[in-house]
C-alpha positions as CSV (number, residue, x, y, z in Angstrom):
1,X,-18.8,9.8,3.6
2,X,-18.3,9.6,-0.5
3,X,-16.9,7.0,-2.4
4,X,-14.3,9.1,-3.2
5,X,-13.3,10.1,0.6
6,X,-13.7,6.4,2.0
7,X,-11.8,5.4,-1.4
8,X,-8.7,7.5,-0.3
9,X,-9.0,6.7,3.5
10,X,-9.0,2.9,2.5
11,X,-5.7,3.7,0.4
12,X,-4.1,5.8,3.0
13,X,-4.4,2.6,5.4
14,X,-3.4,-0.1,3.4
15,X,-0.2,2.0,2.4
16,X,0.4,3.1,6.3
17,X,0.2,-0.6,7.1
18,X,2.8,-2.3,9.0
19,X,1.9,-5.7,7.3
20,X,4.7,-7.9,5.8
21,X,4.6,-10.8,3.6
22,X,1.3,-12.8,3.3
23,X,-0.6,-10.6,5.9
24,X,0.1,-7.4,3.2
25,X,-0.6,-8.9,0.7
26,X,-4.2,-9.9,2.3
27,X,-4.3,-6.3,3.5
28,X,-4.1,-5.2,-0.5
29,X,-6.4,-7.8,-1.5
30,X,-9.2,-6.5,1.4
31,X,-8.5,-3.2,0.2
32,X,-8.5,-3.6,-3.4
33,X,-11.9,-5.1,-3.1
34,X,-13.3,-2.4,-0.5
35,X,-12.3,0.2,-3.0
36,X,-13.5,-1.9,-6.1
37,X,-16.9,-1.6,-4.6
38,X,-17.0,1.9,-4.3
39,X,-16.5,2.2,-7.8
40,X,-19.9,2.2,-8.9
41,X,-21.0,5.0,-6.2
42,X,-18.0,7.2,-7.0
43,X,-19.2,10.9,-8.8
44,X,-18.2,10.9,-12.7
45,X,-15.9,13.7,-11.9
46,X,-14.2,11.4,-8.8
47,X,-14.2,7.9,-10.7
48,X,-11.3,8.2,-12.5
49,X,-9.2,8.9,-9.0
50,X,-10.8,5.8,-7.3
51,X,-9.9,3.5,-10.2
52,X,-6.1,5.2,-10.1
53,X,-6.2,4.3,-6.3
54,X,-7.3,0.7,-6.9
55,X,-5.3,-0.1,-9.8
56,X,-2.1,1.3,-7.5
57,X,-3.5,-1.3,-5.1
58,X,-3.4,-3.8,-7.5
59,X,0.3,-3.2,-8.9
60,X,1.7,-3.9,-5.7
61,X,-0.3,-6.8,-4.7
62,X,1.3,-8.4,-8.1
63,X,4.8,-6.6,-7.0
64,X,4.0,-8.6,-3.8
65,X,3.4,-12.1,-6.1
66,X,7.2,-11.4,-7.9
């Protein structure tokens, strides 16, 4: 699977997640990392998008801090 496909899979999980409190805001951490580490492999054309879906990940993990 691409980095771009796994990237969006990964996304589509943590956001269907059923997680409150501290277990959601691990879930986002995992994920933000998982997709952090497809950045690199991601096509020039598909980079952009995966960075979008991690920094999304990342503005609710600190929406989860508030």
């Amino acid at each position: 699977m691409d980095a771009y496909r796994e990237a969006q899979r990964l996304y589509a999980e943590a956001m269907l997640s059923t997680a409150t409190g501290q277990e959601r805001t691990a879930v986002l951490q995992q994920t933000l990392q998982r997709i952090g580490e497809l950045v690199p492999a991601a096509t020039p054309g598909d980079k952009a998008a995966v960075l979008l879906m991690n920094s999304s990940i990342a503005e609710l993990i600190a929406g989860e801090a508030r």
